[in-house]
N, CA and C of each residue as an Amber inpcrd file, in Angstrom:
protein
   579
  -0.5720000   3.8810000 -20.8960000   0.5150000   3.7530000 -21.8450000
   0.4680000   4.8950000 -22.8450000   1.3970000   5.4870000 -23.2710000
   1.9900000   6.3540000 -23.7010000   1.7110000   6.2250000 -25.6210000
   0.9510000   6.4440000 -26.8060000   1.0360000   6.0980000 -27.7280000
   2.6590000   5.3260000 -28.5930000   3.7160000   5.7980000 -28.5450000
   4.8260000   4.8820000 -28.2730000   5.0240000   3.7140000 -28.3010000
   4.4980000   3.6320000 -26.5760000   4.6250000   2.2150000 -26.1700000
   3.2410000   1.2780000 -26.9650000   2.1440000   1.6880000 -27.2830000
   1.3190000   1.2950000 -27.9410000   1.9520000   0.2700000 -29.3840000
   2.5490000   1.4970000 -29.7600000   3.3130000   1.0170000 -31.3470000
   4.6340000   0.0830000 -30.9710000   5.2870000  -0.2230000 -30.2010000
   5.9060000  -0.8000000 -29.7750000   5.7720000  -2.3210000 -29.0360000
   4.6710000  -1.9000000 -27.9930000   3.8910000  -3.4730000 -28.3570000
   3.1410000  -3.7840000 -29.3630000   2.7980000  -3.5040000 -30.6620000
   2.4970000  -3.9680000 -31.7190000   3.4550000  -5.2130000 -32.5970000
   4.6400000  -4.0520000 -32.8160000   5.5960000  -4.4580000 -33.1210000
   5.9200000  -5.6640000 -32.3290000   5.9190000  -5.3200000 -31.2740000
   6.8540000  -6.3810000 -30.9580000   5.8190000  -7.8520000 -30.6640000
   4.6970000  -7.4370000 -30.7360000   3.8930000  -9.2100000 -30.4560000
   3.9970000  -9.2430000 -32.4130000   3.9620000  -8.4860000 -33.2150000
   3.9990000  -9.5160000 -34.6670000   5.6460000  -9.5980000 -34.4200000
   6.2370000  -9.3680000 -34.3510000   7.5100000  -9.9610000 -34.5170000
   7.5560000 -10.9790000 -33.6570000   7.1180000 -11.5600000 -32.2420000
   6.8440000 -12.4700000 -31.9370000   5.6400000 -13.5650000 -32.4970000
   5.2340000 -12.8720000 -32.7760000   4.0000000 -14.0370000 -33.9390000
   5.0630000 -14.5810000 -34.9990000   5.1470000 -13.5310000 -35.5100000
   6.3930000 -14.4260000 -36.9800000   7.3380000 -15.4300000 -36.5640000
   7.9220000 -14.9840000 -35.1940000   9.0430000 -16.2520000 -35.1680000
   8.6950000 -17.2670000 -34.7610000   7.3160000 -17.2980000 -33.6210000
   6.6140000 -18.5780000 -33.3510000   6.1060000 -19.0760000 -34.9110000
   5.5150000 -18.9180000 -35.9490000   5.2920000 -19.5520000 -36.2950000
   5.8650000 -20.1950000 -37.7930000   7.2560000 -18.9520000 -37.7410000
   8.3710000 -20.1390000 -38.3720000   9.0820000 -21.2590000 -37.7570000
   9.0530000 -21.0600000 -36.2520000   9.4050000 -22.1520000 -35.8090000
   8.5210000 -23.6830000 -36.2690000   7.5630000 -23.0920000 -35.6600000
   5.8840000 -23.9640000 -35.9940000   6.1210000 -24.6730000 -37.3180000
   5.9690000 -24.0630000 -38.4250000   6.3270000 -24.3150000 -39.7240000
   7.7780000 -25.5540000 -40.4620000   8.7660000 -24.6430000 -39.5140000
   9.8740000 -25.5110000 -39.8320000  10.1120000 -27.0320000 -39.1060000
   9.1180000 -26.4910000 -37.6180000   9.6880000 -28.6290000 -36.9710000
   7.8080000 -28.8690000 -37.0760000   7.2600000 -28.6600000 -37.8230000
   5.2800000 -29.3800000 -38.3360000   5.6780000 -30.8010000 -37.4640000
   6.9070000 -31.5540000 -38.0870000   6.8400000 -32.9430000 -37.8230000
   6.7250000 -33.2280000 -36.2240000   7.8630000 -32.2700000 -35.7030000
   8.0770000 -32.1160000 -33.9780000   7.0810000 -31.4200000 -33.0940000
   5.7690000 -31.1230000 -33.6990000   4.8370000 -30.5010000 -33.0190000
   5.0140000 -30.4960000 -31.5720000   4.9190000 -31.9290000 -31.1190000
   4.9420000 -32.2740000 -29.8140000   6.0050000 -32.0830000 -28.8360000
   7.0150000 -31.9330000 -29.1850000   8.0930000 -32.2200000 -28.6050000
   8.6290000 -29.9850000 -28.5500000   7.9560000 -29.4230000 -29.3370000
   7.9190000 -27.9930000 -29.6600000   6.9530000 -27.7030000 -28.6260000
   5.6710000 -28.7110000 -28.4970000   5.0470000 -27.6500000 -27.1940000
   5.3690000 -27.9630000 -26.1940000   6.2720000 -29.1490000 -25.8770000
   6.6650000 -29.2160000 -24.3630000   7.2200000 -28.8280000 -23.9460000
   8.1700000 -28.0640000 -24.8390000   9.2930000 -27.1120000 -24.5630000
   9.0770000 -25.6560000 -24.4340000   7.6810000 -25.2410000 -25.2140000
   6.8760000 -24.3590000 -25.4990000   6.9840000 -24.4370000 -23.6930000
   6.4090000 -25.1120000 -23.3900000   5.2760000 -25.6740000 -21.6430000
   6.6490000 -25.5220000 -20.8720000   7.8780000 -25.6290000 -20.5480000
   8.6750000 -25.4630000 -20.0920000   8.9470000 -24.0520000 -19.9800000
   9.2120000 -23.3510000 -21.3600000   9.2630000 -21.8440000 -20.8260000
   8.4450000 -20.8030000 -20.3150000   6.8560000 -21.2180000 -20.8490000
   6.5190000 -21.1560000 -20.1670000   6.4080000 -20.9890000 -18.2500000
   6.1520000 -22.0010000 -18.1000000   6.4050000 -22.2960000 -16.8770000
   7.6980000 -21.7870000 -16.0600000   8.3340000 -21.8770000 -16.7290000
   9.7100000 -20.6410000 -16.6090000   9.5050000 -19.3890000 -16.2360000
   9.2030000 -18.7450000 -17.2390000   8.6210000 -17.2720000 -17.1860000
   7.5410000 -16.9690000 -16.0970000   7.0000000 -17.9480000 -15.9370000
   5.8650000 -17.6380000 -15.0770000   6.6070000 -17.8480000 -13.2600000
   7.3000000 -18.4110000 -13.1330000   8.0350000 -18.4910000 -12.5010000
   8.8820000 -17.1150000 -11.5560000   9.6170000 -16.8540000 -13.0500000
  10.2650000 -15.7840000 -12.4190000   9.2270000 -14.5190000 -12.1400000
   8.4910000 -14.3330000 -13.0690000   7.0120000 -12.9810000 -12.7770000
   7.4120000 -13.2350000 -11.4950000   6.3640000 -14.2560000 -11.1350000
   5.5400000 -14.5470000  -9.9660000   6.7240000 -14.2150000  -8.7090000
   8.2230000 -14.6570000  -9.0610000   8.7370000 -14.5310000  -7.5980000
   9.2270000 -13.4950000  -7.7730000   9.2300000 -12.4200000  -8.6270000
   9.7900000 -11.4760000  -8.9480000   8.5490000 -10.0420000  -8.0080000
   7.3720000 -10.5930000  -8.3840000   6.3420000  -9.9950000  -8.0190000
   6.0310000 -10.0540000  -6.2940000   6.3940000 -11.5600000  -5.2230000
   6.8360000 -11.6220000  -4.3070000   7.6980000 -11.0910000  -3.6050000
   9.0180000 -10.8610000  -4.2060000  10.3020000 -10.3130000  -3.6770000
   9.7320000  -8.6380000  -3.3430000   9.2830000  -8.1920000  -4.6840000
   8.7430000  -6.8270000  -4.2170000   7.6560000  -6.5980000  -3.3600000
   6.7530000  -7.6270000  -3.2960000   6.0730000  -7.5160000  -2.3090000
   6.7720000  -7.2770000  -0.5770000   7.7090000  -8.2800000  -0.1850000
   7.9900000  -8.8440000   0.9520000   8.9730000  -7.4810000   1.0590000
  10.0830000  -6.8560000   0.2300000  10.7790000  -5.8060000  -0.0290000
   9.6950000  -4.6690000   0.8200000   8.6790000  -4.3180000   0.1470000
   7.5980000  -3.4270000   0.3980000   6.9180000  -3.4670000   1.7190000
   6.5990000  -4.9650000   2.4300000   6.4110000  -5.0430000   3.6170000
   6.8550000  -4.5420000   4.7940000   8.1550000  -5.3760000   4.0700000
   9.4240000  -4.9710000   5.3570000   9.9840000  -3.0660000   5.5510000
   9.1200000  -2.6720000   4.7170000   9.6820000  -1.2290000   4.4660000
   8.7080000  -0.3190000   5.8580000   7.6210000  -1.2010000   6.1290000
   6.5660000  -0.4960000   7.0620000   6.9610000  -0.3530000   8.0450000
   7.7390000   0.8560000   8.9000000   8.7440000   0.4990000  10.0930000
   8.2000000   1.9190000  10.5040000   9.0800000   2.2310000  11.7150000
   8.9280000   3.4480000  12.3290000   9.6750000   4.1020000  11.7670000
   9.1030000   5.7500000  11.5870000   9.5840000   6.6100000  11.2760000
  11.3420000   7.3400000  11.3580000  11.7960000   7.8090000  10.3340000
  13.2530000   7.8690000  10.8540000  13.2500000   9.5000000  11.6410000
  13.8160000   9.6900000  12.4890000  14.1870000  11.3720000  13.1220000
  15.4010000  11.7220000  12.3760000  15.3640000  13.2320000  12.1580000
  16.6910000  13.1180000  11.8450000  17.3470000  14.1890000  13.1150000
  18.6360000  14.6610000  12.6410000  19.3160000  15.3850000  14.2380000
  18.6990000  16.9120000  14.2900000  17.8000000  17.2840000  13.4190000
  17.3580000  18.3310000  13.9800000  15.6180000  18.5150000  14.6020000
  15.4050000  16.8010000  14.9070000  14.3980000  16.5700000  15.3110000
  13.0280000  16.1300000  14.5540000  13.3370000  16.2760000  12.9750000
  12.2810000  16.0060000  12.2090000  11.9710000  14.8470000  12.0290000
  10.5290000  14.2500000  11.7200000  10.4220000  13.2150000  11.4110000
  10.1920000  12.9550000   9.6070000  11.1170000  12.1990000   9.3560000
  10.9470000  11.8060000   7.9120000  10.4920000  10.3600000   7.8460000
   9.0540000  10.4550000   6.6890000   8.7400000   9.2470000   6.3650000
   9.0610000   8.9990000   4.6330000   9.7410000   8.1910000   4.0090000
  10.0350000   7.9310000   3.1030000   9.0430000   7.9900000   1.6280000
   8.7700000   7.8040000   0.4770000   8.1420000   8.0650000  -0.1520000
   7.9100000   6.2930000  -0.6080000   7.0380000   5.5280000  -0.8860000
   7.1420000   4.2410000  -0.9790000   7.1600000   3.9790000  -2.4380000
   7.5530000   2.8670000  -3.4430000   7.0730000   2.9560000  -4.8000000
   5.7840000   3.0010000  -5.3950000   4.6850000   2.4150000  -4.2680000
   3.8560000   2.9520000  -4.4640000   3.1950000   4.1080000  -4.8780000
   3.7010000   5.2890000  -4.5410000   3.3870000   6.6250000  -4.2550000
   2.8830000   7.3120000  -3.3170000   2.7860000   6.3450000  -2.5540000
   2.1740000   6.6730000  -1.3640000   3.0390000   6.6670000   0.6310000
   2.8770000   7.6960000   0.9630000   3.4120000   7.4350000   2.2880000
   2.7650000   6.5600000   3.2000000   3.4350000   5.6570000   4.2120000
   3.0940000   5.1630000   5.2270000   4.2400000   5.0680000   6.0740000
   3.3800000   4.7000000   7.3880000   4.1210000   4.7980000   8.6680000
   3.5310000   3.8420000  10.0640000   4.5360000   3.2180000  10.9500000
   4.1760000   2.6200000  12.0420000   4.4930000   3.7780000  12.7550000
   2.8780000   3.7310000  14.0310000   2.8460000   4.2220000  15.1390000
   2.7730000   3.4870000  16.2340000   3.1090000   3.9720000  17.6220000
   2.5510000   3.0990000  18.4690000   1.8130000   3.9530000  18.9600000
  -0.0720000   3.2210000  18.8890000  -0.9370000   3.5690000  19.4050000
  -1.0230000   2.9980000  20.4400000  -1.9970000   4.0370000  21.6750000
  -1.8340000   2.7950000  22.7100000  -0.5580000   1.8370000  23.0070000
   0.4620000   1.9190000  22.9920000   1.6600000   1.1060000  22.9290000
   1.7320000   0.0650000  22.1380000   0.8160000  -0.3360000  20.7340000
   0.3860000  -1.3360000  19.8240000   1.0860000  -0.5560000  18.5340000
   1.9390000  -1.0040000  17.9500000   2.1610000  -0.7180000  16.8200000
   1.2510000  -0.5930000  15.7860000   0.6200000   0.0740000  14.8760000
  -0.0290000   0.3430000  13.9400000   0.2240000   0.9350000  12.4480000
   0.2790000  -0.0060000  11.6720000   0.5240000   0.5090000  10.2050000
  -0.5020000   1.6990000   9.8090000  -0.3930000   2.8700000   9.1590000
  -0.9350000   3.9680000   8.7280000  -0.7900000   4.4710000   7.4400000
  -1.5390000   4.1380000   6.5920000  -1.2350000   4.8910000   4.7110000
  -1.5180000   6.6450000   5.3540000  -0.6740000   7.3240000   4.9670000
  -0.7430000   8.8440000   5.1690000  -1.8210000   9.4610000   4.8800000
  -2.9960000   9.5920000   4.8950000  -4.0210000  10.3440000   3.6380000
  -4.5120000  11.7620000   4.0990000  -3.8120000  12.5890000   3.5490000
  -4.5430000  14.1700000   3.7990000  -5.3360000  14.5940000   3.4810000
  -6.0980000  13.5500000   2.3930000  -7.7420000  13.8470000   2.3420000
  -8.4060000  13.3310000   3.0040000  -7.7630000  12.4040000   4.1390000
  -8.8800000  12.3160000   5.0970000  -9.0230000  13.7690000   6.2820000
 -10.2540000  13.5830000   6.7600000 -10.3960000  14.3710000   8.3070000
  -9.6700000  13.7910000   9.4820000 -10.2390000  12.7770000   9.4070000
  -9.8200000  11.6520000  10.9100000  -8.7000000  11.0200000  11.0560000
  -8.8850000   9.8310000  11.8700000  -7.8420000   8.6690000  11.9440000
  -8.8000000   7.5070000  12.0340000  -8.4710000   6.8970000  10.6600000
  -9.4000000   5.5980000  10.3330000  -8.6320000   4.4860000  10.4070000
  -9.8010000   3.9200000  11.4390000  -8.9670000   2.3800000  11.8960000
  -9.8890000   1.3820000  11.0280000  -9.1860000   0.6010000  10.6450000
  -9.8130000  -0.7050000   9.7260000  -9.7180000  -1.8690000  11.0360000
 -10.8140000  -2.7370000  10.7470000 -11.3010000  -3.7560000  11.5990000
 -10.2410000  -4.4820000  12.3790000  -9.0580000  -4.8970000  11.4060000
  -7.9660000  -5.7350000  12.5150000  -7.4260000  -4.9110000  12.8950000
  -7.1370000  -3.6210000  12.8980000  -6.4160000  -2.7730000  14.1470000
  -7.2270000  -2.5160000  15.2080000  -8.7020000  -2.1680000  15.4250000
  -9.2940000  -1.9340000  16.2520000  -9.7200000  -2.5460000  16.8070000
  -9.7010000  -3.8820000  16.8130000  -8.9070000  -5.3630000  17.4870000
  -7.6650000  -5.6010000  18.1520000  -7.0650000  -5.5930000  17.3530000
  -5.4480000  -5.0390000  18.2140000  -5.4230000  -4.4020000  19.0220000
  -6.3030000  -3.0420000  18.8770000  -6.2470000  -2.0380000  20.3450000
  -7.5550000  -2.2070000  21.0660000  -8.0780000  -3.5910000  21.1060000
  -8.9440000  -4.0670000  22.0080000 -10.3220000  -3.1440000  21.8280000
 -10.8990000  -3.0390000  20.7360000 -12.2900000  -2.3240000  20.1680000
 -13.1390000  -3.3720000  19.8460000 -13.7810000  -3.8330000  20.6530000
 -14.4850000  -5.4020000  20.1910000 -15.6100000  -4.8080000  19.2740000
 -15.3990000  -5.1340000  18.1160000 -17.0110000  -4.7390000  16.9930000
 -18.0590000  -4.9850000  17.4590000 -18.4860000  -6.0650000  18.3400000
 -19.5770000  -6.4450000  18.6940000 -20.0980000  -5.1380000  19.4960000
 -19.8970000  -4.4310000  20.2460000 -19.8270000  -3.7180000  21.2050000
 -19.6230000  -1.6890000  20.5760000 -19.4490000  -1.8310000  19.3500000
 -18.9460000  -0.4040000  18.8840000 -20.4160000  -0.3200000  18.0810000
 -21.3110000   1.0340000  18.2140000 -21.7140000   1.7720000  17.5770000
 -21.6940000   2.6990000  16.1860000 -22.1200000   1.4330000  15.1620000
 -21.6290000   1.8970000  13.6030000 -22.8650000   3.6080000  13.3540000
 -22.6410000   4.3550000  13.7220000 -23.4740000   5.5440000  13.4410000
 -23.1230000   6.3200000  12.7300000 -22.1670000   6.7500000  12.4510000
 -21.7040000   7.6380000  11.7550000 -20.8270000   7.2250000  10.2430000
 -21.5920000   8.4530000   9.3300000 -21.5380000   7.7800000   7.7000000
 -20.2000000   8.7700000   7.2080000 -19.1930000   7.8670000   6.3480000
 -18.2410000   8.8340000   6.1360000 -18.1830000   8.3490000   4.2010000
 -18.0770000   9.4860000   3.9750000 -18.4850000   9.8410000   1.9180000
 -17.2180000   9.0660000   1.7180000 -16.3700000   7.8580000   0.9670000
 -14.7810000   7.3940000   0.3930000 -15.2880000   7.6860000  -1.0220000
 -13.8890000   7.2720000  -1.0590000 -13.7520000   7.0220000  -3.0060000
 -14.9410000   5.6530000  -3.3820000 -14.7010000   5.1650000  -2.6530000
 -15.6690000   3.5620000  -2.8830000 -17.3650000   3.7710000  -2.4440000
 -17.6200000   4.9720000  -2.4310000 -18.9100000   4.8870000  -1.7780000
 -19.4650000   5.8550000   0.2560000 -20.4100000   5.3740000   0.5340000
 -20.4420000   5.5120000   1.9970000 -20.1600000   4.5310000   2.5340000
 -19.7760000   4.3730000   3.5110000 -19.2420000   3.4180000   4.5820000
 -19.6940000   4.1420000   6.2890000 -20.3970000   3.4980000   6.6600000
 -20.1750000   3.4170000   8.1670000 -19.3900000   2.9920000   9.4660000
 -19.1240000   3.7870000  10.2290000 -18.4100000   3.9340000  11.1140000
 -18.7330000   4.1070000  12.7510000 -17.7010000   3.6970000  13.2820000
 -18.1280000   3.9720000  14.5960000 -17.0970000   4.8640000  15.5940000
 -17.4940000   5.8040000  16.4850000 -16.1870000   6.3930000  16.9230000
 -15.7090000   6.2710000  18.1970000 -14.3720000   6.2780000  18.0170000
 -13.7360000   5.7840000  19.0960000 -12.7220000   6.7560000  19.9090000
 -11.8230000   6.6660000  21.0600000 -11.0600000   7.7130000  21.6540000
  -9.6770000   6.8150000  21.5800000  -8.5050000   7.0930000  21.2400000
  -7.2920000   6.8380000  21.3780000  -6.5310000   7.3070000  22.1010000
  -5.5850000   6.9770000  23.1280000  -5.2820000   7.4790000  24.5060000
  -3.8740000   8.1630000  23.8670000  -2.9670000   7.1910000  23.0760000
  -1.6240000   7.9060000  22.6490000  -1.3100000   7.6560000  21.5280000
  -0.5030000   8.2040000  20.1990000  -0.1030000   8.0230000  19.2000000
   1.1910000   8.7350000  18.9600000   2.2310000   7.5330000  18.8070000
   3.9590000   7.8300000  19.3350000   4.1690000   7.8760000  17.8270000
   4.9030000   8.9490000  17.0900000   5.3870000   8.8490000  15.8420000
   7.1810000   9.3810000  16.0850000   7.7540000   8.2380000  15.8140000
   9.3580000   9.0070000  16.2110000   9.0070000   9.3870000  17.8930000
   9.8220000  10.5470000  18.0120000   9.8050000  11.3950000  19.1760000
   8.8770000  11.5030000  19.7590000   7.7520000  12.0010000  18.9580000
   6.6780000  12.9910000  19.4100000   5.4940000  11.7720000  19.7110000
   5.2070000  12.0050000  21.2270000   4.3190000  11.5890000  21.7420000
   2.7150000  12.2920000  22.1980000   1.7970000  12.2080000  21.0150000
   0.7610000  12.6180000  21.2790000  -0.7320000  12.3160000  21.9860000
  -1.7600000  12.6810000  22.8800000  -2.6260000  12.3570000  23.5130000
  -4.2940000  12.6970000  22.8350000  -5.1410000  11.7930000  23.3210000
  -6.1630000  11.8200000  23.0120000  -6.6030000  12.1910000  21.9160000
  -7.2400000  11.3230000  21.2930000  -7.4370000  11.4030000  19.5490000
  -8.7490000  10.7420000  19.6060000  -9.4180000  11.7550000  18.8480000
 -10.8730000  11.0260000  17.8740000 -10.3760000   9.9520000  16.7230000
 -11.2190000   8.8560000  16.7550000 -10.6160000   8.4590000  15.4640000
 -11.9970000   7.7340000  14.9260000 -12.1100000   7.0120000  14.0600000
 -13.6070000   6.0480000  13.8340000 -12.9630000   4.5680000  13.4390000
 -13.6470000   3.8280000  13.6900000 -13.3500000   2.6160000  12.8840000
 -14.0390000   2.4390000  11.6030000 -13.7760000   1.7120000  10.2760000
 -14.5720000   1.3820000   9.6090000 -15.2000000   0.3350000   9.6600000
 -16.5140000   0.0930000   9.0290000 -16.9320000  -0.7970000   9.3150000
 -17.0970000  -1.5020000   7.7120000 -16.0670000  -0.7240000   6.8830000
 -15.9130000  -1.4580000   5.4700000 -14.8650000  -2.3200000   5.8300000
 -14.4910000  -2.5440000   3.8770000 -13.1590000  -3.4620000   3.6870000
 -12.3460000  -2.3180000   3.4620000 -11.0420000  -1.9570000   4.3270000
 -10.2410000  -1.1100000   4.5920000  -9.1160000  -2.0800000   4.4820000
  -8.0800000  -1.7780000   3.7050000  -6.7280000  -2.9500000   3.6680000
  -6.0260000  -1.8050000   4.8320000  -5.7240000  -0.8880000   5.1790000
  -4.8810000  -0.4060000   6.1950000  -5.7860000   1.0680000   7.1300000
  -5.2250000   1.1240000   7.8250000  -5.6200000   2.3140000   8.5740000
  -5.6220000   3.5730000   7.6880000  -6.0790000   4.8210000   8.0090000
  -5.0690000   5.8960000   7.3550000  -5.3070000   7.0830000   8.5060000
  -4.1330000   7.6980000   8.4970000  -3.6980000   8.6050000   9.3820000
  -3.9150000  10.1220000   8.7670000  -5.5300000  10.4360000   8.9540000
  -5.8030000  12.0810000   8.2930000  -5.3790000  13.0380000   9.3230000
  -5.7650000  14.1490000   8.8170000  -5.1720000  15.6680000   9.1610000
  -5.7240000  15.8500000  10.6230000  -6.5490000  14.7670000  11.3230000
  -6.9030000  14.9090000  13.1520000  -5.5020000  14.6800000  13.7590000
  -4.9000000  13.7790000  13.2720000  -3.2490000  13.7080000  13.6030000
  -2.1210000  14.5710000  13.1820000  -2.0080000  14.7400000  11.7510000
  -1.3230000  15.8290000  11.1210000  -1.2970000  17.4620000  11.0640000
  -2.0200000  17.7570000  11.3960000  -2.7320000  19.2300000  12.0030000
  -1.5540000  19.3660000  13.6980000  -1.5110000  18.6890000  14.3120000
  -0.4100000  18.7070000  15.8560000   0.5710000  18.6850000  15.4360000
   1.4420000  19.1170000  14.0590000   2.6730000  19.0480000  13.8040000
   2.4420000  21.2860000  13.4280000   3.9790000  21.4120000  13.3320000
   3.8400000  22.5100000  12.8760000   4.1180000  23.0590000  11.6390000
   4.7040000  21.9680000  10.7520000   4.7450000  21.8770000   9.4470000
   5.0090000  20.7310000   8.5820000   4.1940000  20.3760000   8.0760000
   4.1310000  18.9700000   7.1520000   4.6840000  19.7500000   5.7070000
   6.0890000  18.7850000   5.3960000   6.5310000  18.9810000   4.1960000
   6.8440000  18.0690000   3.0990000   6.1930000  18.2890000   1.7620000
   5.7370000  17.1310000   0.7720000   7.0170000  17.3370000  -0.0950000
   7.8260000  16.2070000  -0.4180000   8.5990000  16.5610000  -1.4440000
   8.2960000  15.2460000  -2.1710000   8.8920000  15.2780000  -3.3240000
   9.4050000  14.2180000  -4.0230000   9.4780000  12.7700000  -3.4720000
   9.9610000  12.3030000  -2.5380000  11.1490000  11.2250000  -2.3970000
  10.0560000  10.8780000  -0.3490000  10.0820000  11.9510000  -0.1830000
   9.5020000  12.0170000   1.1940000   8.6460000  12.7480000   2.1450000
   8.0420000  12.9620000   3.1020000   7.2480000  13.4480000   3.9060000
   8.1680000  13.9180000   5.1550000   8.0960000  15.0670000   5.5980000
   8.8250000  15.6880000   6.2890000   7.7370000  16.2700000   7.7670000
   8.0370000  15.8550000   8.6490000   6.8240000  16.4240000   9.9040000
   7.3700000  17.1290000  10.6790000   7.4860000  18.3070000  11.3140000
   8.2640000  19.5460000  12.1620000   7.2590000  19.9680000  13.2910000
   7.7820000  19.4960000  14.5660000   7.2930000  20.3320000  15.4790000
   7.4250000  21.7390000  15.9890000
């Protein structure tokens, strides 16, 4: 927050203090009947947050789709409110959600995708240590036969699984590197063969 907004929520919780507690003051006698109503808007407010906070969620879900082409063959992936790009591929002919990350090297699969594309954990070799924001994490590596983005159908890929808590895959520069120009704007991600 911005110093501003600092002074502004100041303001504005004593000006909400003052009127709660002229209310308070003026019905003393109605205490009770003031907090149930208190407990109503409450419950109100909390209400709308909460489905307000849902709607954008489910909004945000539904946004995880395949990539759009446009007519001169590019693939555009949208910019999310997050700030962050993502994208469905079909790996292996399995659809796969992907957060974009160009600071990764690889293509990191988190535990329920590498399930999906039939990588039984029991059976994968956690050997290899990869440095995150969260620490080291171990990994195991794996071969991916195809990865369909839009148009462009690509073959054989290194990728690792993690063997952390990974909420999505992410799709590093082992994938993004086979394009011939990745372009960052504002609003979207632009991929050119």
């Amino acid at each position: 927050m911005e110093s501003f907004d600092y002074a502004n929520l100041i303001y504005a919780s004593l000006l909400l203090g003052v009127i709660l507690l002229s209310v308070l003051v003026s019905r003393r006698n109605q205490l009770g009947q003031v907090m149930k109503q208190a407990t109503v808007w409450l419950v109100v407010f909390l209400v709308v947050v909460f489905g307000y906070g849902m709607w954008t969620d489910i909004q945000g879900n539904s946004k995880l789709q395949f990539a759009q082409e446009t007519s001169n063959g590019d693939v555009v992936i949208p910019k999310r409110p997050d700030g962050h790009y993502y994208a469905t591929l079909l790996v292996n002919d399995t659809p796969i959600n992907f957060l974009i990350d160009t600071g990764a090297t690889q293509i990191v699969l988190n535990m329920e995708d590498a399930k999906a594309l039939g990588f039984d954990p029991e059976t994968l070799t956690f050997w290899n240590v990869a440095n995150t924001a969260n620490g080291q994490v171990r990994t195991a590596p794996v071969r991916l036969e195809t990865m369909a983005l839009g148009p462009y159908v690509e073959r054989n890929f290194r990728a690792s699984v993690n063997e952390g808590d990974l909420r999505i895959s992410l799709l590093g520069m082992e994938y993004l590197n086979r394009f011939a120009s990745i372009q960052l704007t504002p609003n979207e991600l632009r991929l050119s063969k």
